[in-house]
N, C-alpha and C positions, 0 to 999 in steps of 0.2 A: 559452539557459541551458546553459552547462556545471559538468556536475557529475564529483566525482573519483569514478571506478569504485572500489566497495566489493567485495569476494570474499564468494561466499557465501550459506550462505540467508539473512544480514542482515531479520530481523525481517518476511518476507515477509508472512508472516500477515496481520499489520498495516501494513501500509502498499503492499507488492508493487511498490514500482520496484525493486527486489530491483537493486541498483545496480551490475550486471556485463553487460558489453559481450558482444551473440555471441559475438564474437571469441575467448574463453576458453574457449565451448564449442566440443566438437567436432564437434559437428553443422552442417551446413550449416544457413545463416542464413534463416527460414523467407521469404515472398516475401510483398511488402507487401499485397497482398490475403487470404494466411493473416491477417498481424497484425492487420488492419482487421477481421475476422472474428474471430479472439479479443478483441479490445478489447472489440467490440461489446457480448459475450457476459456482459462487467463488471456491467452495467448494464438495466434494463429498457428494451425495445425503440423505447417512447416517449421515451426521454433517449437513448438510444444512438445511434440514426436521423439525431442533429442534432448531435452532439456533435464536436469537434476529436480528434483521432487522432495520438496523438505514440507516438516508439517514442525509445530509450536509444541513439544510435553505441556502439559499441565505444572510442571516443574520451572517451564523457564526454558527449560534445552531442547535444540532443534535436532530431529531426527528425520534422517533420509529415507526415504519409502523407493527411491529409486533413482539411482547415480544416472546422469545423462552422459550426452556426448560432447554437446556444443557449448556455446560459454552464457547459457540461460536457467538460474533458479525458476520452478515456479511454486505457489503453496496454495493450498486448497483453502476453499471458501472457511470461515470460521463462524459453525453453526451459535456459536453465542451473539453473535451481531445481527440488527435486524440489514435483511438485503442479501444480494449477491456479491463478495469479496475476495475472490480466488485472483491472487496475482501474479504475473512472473516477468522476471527485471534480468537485467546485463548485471556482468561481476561491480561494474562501478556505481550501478543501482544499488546492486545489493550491500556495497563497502557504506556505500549513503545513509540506507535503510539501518544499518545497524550504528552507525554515530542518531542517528535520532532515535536509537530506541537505547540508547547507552545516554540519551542525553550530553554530548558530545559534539562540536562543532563538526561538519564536514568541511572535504576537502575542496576546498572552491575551486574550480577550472576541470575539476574531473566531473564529466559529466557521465551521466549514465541513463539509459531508458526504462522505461516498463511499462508491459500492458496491465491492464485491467479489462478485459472486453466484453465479462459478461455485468459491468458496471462496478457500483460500489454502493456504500448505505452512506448515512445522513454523519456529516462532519461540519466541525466548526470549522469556517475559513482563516480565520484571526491567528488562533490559539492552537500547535502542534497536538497540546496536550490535555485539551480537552476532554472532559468525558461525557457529558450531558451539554442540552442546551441551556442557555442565560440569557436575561435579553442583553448582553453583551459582546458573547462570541459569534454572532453573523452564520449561525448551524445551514449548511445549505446541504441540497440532493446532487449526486450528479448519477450519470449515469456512465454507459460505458466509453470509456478512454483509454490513450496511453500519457506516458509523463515524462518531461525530461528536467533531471534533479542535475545539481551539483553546478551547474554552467556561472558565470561570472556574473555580479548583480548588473552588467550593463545589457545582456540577454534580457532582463527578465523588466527593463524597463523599457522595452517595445511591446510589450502588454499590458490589457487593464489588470490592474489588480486590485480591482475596489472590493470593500469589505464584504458587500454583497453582489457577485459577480454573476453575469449573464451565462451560465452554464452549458449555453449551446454553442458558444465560440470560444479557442480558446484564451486564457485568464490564469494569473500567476497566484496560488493559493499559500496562505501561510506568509504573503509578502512585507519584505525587511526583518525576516526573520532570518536564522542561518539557516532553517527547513525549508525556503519560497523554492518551490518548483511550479511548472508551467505543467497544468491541465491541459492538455487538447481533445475534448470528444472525436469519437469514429463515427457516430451514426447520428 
């Protein structure tokens, strides 16, 4: 899969392939046993264990650092973002995950999950593809959660989804968009 490198904290919060190559940062590129250890850190220890391990090139293209067993991506934190971002999703997450970084409708009714459990950095609520804040895109924090993407817009209207949404319960991010998925914090 190659995807076009997006600049920026790009809606990390929610979603966390936070779509910027090392290569932008100035930091030395961490070493593929760091990533595999942040990845891991996504997800509970019983999903994470078994789970396929892909990281972002600086190029665009995703490379595996470690084929799993069960049907869980996870990807390690992305030191160009400010925060903690390491995420890992179900195959339907992940089919999600890649129509919104192709910029691409997803498939409505397939839904999919993902954690995020050691949190996420500062994202616009509004706007998928924001990159910075404005006093227009509603930029919130959240912290750690999981998400379920892709479900039917009548799912996602048993939640608030105000533009600047109470981050401790959860709230539908990106709503009436073709990217709204449902936030729920763990802790």
């Amino acid at each position: 899969m190659r995807y076009t490198a997006i600049k920026g904290g790009l809606a990390c919060a929610a979603l966390t392939l936070c779509l910027v190559g090392y290569a932008e940062d100035k930091k030395p590129a961490p070493s593929d046993a760091d990533m595999i250890k942040s990845a891991k850190s996504a997800a509970p220890a019983s999903v994470a264990k078994n789970a396929t391990i892909v990281t972002m090139e600086a190029d665009g293209t995703m490379r595996t650092l470690r084929k799993g067993s069960n049907a869980f991506t996870c990807m390690p934190d992305n030191p160009a973002t400010p925060g903690p971002d390491p995420m890992c999703m179900d195959k339907n997450a992940m089919e999600w995950v890649h129509a919104w970084a192709s910029h691409k409708p997803p498939i409505v009714g397939k839904i999919g999950f993902m954690y995020m459990l050691e949190g996420g950095t500062d994202a616009s609520n509004t706007d998928p593809y924001a990159e910075k804040p404005t006093a227009a895109n509603h930029w919130i924090k959240t912290g750690p959660h999981i998400m379920i993407v892709g479900a039917e817009p009548s799912f996602y209207e048993t939640y608030p989804s105000s533009a600047d949404p109470d981050t401790s319960i959860p709230y539908v991010m990106w709503a009436g968009t073709p990217y709204q998925h449902l936030m729920a914090p763990v802790k």
